[in-house]
C-alpha positions as CSV (number, residue, x, y, z in Angstrom):
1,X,-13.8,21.4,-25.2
2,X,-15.0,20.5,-21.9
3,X,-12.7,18.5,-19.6
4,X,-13.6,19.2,-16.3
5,X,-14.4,16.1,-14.4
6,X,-13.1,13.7,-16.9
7,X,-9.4,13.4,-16.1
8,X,-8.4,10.3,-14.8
9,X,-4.9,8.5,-13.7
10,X,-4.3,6.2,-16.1
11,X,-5.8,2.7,-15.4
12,X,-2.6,0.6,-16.2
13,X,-0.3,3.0,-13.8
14,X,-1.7,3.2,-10.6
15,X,1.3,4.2,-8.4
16,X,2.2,6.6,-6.3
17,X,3.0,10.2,-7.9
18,X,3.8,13.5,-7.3
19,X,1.4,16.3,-8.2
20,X,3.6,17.1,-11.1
21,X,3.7,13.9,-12.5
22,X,-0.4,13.4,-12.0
23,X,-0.5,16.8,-14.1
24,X,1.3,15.0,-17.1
25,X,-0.6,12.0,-16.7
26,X,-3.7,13.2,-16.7
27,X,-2.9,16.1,-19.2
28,X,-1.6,13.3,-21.8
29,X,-4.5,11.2,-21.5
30,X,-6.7,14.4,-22.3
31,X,-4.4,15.2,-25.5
32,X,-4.8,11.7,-26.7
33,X,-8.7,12.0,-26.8
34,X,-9.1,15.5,-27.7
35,X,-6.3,16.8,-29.3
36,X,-3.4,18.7,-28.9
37,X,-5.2,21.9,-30.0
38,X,-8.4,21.3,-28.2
39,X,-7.2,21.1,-24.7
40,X,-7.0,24.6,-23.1
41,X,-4.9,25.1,-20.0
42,X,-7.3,27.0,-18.1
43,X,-9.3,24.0,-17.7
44,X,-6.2,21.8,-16.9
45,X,-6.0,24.3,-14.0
46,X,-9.4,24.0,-13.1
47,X,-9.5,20.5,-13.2
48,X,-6.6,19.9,-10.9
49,X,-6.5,22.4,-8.7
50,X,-3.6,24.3,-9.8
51,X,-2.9,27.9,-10.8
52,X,-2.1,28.5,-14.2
53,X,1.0,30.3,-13.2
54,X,2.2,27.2,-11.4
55,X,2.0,25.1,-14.8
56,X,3.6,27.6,-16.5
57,X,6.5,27.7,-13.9
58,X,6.9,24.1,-14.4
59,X,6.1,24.2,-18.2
60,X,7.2,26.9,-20.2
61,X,4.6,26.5,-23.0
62,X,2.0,23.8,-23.9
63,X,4.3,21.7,-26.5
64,X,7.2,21.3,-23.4
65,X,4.3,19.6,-21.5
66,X,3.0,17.7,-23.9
67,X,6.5,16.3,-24.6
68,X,7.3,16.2,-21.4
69,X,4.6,14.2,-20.6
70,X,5.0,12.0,-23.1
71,X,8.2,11.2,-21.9
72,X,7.6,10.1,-18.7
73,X,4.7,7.9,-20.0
74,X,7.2,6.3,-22.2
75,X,9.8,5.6,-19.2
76,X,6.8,4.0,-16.6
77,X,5.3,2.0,-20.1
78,X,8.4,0.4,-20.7
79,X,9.4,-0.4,-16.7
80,X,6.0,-2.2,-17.1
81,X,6.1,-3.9,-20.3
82,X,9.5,-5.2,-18.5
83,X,8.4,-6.4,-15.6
84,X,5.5,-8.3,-17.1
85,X,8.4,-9.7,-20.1
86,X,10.7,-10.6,-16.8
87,X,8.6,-12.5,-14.3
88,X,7.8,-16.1,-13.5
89,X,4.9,-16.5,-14.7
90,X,3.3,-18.5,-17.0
91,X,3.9,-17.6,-20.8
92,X,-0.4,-17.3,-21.3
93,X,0.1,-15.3,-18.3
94,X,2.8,-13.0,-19.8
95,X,0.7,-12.7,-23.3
96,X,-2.4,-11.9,-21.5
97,X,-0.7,-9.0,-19.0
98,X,0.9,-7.5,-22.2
99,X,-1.9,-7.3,-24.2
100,X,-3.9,-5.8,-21.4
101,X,-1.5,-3.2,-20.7
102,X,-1.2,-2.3,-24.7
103,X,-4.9,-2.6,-25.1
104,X,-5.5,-0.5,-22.0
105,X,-3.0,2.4,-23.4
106,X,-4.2,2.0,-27.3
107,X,-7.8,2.5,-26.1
108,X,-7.1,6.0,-24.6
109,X,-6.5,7.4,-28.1
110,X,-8.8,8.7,-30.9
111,X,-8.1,9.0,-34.3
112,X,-9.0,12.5,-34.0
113,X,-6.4,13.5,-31.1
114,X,-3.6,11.7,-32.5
115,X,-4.0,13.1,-36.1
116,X,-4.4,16.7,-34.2
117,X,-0.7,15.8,-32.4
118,X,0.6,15.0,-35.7
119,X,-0.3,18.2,-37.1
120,X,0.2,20.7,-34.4
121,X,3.5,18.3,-32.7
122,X,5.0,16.6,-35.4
123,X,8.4,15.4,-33.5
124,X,6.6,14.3,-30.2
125,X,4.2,12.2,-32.5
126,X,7.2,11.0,-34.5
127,X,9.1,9.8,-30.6
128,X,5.6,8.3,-29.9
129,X,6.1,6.3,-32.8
130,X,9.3,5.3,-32.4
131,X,8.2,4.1,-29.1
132,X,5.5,2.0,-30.4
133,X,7.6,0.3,-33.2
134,X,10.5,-0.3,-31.1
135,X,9.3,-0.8,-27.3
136,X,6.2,-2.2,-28.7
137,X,5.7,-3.8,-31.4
138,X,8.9,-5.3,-31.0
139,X,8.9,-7.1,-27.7
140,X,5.2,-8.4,-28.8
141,X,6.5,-9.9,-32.0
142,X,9.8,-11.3,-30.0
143,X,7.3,-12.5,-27.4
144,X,5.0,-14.5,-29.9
145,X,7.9,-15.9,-31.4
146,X,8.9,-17.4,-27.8
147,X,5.6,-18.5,-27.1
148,X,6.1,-20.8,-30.5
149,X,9.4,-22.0,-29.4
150,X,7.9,-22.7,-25.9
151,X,4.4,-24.5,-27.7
152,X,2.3,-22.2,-26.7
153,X,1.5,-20.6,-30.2
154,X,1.2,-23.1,-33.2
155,X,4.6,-23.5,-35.2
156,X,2.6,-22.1,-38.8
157,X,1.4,-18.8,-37.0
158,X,3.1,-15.3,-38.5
159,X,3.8,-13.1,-35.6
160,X,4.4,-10.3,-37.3
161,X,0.7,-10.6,-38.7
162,X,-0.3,-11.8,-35.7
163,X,0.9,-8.4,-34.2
164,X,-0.5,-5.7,-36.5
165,X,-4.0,-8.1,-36.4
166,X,-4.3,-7.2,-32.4
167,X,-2.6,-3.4,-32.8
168,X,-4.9,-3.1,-35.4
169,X,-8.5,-4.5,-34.3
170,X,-7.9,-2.7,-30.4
171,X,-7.2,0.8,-32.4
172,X,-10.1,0.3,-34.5
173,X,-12.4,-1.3,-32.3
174,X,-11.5,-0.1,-28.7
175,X,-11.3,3.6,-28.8
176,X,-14.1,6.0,-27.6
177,X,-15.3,7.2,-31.3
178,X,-16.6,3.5,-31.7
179,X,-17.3,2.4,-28.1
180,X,-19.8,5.7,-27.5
181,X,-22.0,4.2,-30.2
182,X,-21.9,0.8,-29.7
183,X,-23.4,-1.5,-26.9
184,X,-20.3,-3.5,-25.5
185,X,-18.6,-2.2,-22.9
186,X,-14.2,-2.2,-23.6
187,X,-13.9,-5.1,-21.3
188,X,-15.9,-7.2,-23.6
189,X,-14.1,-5.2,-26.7
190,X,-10.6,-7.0,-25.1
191,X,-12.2,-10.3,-24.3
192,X,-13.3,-10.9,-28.2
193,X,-10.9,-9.7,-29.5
194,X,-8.6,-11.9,-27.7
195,X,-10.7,-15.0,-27.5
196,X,-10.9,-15.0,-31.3
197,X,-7.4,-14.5,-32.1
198,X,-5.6,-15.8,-29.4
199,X,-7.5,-19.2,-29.8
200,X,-6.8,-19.4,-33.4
201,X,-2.7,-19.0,-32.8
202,X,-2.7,-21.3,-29.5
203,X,-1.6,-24.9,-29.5
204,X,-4.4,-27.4,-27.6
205,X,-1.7,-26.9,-24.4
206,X,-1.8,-23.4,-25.0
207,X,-5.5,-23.1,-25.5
208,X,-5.9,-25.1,-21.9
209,X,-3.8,-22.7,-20.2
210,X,-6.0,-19.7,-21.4
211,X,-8.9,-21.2,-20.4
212,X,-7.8,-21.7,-17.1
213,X,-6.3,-18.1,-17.2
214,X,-9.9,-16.3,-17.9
215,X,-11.1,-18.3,-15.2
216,X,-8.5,-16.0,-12.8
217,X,-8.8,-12.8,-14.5
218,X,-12.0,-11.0,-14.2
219,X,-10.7,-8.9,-17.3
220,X,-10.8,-12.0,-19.4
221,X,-14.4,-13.0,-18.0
């Protein structure tokens, strides 16, 4: 597998970092696409600039990095899943920045690379799935249901379906197996998807709202 020149900070988590938490960015992101057994740390060296002694200093072996990694994803996710659930604004406002950063993430993953974690790191894909179910999932479905007490989403709406329904069409839709063939672009894979969804479960307030909310957020243009 060739990975030089393709590892990128994740989108969503542009902060500052130290060279050890880039390394477990960066080598997540590359396990998500390609698999656990695909990436080779002689090109994680390569790639960033750093001795393969000096990983193995910090990591003992390839699983402790992968877990490690996942990890600290999991603590910076939730801080922002947190501060998007906790600010001021807008409900629409609060849907749309969740969904974003959960599209965003979802995106990153191919079939391929999580199957490979399941086989080859069973427990670390089993945490990653107790994260998505319960930091998730969870605080989507609890969010929909506040955005029907608050009249944003119609009263009849299931959240729960209305949760696996986006989960579902982002994994299937916006993920670079399907995206490499296909003409749209995954900015125009998120604006569909949440045009034709989120305007089916929004009251006429609610629909006003996210009109004038794409008209703010180049994402949503």
């Amino acid at each position: 597998m060739e990975t030089k020149n393709t590892l990128k900070v994740t989108p969503v988590l542009t902060e500052k970092f130290t060279a050890k938490e880039r390394l477990l960015i960066n080598f997540r992101s590359q396990v998500l696409k390609f698999g656990f057994s695909k990436v080779r740390m002689d090109e994680i060296s390569e790639s960033q600039g750093i001795s393969k002694k000096t990983i193995y200093k910090y990591f003992p072996t390839k699983k402790d990095m992968l877990k490690l990694a996942s990890r600290f994803f999991m603590k910076i996710f939730e801080k922002k899943i947190n501060s998007i659930l906790n600010s001021d604004k807008h409900f629409v406002d609060k849907i749309s920045d969740f969904l974003l950063l959960v599209g965003e993430q979802l995106s990153m993953a191919t079939q391929d690379g999580l199957r490979d974690i399941q086989k080859y790191c069973p427990d670390i894909y089993e945490e990653m799935e107790t994260f998505r179910r319960e930091k998730i999932l969870i605080k989507l479905e609890n969010l929909f249901i506040q955005a029907k007490k608050e009249r944003v989403f119609r009263e009849d709406i299931n959240e729960r379906v209305m949760v696996l329904m986006l989960i579902n069409s982002v994994e299937g839709i916006a993920n670079p197996n399907v995206l490499l063939h296909e003409s749209f672009s995954l900015k125009e894979t998120f604006k569909n998807i949440f045009d034709i969804m989120l305007n089916g479960a929004f009251t006429d307030e609610g629909r006003n709202q996210f009109t004038k909310l794409k008209k703010r957020k180049g994402i949503l243009k």
